[in-house]
py3Dmol code that shows the C-alpha trace and the ligand (Angstrom):
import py3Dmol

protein = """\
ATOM      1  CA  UNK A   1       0.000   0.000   0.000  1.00  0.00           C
ATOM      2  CA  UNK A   2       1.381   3.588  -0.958  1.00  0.00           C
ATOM      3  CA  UNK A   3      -0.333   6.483   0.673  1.00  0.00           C
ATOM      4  CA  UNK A   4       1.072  10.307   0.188  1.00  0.00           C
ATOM      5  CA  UNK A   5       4.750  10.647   2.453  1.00  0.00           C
ATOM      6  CA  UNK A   6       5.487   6.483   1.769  1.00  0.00           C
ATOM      7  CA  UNK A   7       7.933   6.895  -1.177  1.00  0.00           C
ATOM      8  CA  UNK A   8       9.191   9.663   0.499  1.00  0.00           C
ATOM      9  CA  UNK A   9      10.030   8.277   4.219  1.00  0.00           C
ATOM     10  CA  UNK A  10      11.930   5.578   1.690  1.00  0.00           C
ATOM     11  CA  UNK A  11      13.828   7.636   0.002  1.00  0.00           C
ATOM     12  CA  UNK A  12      14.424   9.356   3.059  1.00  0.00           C
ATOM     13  CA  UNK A  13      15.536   6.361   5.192  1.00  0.00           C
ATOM     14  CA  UNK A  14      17.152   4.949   2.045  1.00  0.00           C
ATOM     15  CA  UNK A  15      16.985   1.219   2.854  1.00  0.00           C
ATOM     16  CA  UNK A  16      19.417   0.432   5.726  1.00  0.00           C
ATOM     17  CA  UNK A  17      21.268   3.930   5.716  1.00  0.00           C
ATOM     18  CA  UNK A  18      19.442   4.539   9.091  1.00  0.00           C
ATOM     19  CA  UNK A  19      19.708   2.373  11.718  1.00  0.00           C
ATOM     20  CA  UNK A  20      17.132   1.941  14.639  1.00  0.00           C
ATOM     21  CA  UNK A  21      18.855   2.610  17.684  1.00  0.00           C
ATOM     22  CA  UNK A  22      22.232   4.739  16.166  1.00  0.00           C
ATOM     23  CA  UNK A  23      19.557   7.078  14.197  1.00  0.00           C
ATOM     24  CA  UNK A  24      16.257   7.464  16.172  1.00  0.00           C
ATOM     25  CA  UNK A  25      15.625  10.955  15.886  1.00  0.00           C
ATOM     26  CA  UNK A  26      16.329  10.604  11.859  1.00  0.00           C
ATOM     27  CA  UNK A  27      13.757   8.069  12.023  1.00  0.00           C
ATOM     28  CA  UNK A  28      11.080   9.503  14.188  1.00  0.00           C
ATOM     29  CA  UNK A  29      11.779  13.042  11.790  1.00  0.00           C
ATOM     30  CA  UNK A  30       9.905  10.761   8.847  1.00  0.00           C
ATOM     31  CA  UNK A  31       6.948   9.594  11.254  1.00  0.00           C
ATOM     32  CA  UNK A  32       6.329  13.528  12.246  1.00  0.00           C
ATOM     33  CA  UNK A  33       6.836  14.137   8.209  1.00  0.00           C
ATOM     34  CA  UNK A  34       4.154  12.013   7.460  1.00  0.00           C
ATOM     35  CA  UNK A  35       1.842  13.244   9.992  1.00  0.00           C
ATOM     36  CA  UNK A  36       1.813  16.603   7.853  1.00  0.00           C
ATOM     37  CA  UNK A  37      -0.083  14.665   5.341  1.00  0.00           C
ATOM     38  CA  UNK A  38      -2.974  13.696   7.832  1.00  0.00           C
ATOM     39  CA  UNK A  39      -6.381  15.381   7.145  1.00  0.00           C
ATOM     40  CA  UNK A  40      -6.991  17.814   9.577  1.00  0.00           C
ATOM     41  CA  UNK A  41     -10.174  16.668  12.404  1.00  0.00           C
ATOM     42  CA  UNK A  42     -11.086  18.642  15.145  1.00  0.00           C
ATOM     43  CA  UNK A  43     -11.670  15.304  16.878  1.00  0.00           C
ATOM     44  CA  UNK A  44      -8.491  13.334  16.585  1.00  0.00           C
ATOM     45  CA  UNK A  45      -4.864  14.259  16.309  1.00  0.00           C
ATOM     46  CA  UNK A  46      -2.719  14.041  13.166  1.00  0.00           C
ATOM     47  CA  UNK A  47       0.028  11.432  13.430  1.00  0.00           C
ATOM     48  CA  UNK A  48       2.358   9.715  11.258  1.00  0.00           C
ATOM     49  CA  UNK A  49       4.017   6.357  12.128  1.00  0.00           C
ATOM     50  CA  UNK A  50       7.189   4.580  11.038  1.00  0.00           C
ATOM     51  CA  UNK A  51       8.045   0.599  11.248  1.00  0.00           C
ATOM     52  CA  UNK A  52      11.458   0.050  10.807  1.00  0.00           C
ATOM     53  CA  UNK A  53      13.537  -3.662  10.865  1.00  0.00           C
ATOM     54  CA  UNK A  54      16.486  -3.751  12.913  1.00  0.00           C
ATOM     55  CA  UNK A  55      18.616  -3.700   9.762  1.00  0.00           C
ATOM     56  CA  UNK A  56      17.023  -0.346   8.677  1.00  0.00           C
ATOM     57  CA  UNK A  57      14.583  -1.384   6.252  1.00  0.00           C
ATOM     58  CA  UNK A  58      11.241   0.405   6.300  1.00  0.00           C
ATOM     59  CA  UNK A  59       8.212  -2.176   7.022  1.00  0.00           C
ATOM     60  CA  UNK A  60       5.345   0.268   6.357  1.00  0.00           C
ATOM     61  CA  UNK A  61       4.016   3.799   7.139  1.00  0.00           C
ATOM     62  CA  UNK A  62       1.147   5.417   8.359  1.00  0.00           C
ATOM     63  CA  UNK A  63      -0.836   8.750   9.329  1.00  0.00           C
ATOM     64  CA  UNK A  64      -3.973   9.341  10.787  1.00  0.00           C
ATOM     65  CA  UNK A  65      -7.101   9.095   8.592  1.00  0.00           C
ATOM     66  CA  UNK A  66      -4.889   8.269   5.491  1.00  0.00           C
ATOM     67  CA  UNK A  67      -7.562   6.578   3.728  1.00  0.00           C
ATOM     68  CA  UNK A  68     -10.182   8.946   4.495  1.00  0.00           C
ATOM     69  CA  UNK A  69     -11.627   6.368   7.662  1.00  0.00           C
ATOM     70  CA  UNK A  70     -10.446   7.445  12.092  1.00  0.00           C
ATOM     71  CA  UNK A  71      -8.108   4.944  11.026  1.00  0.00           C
ATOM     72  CA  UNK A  72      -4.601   5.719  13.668  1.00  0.00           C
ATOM     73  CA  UNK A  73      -1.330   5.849  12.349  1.00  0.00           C
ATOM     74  CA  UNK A  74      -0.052   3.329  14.122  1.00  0.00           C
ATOM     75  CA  UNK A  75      -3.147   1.524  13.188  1.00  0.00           C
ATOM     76  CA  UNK A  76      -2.447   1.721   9.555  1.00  0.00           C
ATOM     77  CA  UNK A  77       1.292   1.082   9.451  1.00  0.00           C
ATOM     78  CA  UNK A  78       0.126  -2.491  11.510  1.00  0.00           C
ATOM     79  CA  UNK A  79      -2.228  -3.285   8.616  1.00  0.00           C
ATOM     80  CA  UNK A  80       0.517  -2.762   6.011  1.00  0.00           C
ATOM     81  CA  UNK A  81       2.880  -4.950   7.006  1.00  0.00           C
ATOM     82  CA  UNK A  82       4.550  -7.425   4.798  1.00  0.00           C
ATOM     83  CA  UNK A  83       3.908 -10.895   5.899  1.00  0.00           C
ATOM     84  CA  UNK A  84       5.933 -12.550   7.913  1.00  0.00           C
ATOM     85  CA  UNK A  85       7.557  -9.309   8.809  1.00  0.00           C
ATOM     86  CA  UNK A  86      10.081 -10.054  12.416  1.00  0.00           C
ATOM     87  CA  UNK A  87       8.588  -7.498  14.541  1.00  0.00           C
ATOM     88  CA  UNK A  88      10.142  -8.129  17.916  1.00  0.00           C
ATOM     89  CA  UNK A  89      13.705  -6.318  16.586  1.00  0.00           C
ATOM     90  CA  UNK A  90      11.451  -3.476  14.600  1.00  0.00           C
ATOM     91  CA  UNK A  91      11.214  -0.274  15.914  1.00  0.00           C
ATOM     92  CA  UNK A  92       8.030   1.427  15.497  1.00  0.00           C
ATOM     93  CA  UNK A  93       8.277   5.615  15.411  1.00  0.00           C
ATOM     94  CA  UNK A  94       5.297   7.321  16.825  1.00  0.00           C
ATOM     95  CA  UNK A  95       4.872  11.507  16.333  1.00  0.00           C
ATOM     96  CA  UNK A  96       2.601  11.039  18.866  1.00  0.00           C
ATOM     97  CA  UNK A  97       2.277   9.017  21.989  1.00  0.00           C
ATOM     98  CA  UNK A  98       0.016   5.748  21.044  1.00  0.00           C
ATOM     99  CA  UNK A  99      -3.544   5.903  22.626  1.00  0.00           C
ATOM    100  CA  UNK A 100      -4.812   4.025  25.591  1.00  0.00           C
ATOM    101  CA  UNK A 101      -8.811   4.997  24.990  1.00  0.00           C
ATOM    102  CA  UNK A 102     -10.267   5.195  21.728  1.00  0.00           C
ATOM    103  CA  UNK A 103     -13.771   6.109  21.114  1.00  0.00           C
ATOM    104  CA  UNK A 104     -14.224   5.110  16.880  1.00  0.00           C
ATOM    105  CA  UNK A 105     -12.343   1.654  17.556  1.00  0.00           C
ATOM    106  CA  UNK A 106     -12.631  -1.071  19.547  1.00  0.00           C
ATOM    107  CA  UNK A 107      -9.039  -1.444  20.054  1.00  0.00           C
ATOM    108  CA  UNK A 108      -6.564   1.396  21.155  1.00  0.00           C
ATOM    109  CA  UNK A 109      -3.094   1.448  19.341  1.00  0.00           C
ATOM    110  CA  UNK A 110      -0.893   1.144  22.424  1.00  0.00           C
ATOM    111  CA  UNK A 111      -3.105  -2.803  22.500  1.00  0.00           C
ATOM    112  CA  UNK A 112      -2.636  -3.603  18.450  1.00  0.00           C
ATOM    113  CA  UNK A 113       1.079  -2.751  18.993  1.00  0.00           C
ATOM    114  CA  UNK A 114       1.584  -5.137  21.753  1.00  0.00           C
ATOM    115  CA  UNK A 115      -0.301  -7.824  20.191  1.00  0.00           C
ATOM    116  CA  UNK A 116       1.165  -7.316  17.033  1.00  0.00           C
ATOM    117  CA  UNK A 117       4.460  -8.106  19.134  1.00  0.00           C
ATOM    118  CA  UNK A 118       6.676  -4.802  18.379  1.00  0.00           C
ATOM    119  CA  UNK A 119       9.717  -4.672  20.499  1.00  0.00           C
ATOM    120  CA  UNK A 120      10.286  -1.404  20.954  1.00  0.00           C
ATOM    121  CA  UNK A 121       8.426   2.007  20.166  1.00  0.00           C
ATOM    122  CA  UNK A 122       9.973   5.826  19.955  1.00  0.00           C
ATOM    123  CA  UNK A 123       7.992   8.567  20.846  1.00  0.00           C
ATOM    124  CA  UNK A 124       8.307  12.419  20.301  1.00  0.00           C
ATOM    125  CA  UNK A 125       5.397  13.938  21.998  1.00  0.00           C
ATOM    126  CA  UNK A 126       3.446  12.491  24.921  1.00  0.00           C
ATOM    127  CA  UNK A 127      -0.546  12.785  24.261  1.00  0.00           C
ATOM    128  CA  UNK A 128      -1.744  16.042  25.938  1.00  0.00           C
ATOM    129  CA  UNK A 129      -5.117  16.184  27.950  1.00  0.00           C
ATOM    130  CA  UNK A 130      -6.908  17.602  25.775  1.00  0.00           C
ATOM    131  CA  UNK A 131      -9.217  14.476  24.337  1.00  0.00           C
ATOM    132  CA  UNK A 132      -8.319  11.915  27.271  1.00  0.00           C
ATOM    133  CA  UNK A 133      -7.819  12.818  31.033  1.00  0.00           C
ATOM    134  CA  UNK A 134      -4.465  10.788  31.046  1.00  0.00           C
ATOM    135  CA  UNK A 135      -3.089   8.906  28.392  1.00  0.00           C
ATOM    136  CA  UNK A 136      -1.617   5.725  29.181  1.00  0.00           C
ATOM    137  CA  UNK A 137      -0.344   3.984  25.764  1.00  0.00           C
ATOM    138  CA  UNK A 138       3.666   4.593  27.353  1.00  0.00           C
ATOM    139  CA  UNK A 139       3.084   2.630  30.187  1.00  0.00           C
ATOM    140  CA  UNK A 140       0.297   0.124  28.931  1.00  0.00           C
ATOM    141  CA  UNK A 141       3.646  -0.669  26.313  1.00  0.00           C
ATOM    142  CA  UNK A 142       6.520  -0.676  29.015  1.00  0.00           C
ATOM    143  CA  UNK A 143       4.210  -2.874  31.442  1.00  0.00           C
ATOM    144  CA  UNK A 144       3.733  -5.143  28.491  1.00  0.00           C
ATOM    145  CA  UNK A 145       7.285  -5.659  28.067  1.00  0.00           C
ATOM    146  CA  UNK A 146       8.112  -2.910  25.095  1.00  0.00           C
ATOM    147  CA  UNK A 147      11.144  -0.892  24.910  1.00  0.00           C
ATOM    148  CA  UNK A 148       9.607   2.508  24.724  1.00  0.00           C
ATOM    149  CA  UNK A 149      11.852   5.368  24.419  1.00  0.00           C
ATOM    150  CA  UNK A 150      10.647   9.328  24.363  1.00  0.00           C
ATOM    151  CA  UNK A 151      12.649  11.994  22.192  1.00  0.00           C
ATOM    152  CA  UNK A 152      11.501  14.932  23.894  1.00  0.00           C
ATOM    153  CA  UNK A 153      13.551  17.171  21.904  1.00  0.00           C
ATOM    154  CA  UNK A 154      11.085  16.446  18.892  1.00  0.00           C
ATOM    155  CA  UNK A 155       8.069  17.168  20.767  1.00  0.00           C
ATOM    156  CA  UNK A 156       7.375  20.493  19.288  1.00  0.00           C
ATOM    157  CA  UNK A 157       7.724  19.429  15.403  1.00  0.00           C
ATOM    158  CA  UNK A 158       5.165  16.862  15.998  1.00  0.00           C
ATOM    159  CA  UNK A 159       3.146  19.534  17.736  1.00  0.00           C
ATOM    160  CA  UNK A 160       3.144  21.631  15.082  1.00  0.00           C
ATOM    161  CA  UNK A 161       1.155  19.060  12.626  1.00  0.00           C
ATOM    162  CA  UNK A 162      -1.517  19.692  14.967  1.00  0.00           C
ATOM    163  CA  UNK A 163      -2.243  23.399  14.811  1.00  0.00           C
ATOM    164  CA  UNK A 164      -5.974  23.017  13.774  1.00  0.00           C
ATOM    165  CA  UNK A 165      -6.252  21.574  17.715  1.00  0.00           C
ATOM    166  CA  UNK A 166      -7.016  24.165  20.602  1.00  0.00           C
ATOM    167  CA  UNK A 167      -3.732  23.159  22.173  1.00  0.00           C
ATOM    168  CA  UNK A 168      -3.128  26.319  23.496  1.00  0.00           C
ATOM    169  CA  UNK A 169      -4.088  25.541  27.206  1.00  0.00           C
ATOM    170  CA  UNK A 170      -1.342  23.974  29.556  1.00  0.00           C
ATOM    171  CA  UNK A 171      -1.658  20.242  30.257  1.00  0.00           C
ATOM    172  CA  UNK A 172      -2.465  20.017  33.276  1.00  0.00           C
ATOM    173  CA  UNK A 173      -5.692  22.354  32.766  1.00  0.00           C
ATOM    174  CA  UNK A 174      -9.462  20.685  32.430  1.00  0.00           C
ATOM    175  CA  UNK A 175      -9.707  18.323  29.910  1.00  0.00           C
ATOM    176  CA  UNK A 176     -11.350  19.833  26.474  1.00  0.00           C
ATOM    177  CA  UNK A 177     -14.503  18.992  24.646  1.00  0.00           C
ATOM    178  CA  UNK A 178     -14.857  16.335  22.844  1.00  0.00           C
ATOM    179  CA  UNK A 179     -13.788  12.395  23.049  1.00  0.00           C
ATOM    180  CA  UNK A 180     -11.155  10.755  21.691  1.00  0.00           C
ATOM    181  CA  UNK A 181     -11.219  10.319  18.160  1.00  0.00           C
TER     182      UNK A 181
END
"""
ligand_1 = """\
1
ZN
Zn -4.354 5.265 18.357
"""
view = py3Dmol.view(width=600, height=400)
view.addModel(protein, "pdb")
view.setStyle({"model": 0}, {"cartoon": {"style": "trace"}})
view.addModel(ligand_1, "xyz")
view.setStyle({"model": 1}, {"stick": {}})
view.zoomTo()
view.show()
């Protein structure tokens, strides 16, 4: 499956050139690209997800609503995969932290990634409270035995895919209108 950003985030990672591990923040910089592709909702949050294989190759790619459904990005990059593809040595690059409550699915990401058997996820930006009092997908993945590592220093670039959200109030004020999306 190609979507907008795919050929792109290859060309980018140019097949083994970066590594998971030695070149996270290159890696997670494609999954924020691709979130700038995401339709804009006032419901949901635009994301963009990266699998990588521990010897660089790109699995698949996703961003949020890609094919016009609430489909997540982390969602989407799941349902791409190749068969077969060895997931416990992939890396999986988030924009956004993955969601532990999800109102238009039955399953929340942080649950598909752990039973899809990812071994480790990167994160830039943790999931404000703006459509979930507390987010939990970071620890719902460490408790289940993921490596999860956050790149704080990216936060802000995979903030700024999100400018049609009222994210303008500090996160530890009410939660907003709205469920999660
Ligand atoms: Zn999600």
């Amino acid at each position: 499956m190609s979507t907008p950003g795919h050929d792109q985030v290859l060309a980018a990672c140019k097949e083994g050139a970066l590594l998971p591990g030695r070149d996270d923040g290159a890696l997670l910089e494609q999954a924020i690209a691709l979130s700038r592709h995401c339709p804009p909702s006032r419901t949901a949050y635009s994301v963009g997800a990266v699998l990588v294989a521990a010897d660089g190759s790109v699995l698949s790619t996703g961003y949020s609503r890609q094919d016009g459904s609430p489909v997540h990005a982390e969602e989407a990059a799941l349902r791409a995969l190749p068969p077969g593809a060895e997931l416990r040595t992939a890396t999986l690059y988030c924009s956004l932290e993955p969601c532990s409550e999800r109102a238009s699915a039955p399953r929340p990401c942080a649950e598909l990634i752990v039973s899809a058997g990812v071994g480790r996820v990167v994160v830039g930006w943790r999931e404000p409270e703006l459509f979930v009092a507390r987010c939990r997908g970071l620890e719902q993945l460490r408790d289940a035995g993921v490596a999860v590592e956050e790149l704080p220093a990216y936060a802000d670039l995979a903030r700024r895919s999100n400018g049609h959200l009222p994210l303008g109030r500090p996160a530890t004020g009410p939660p907003g209108e709205g469920g999660p999306a």
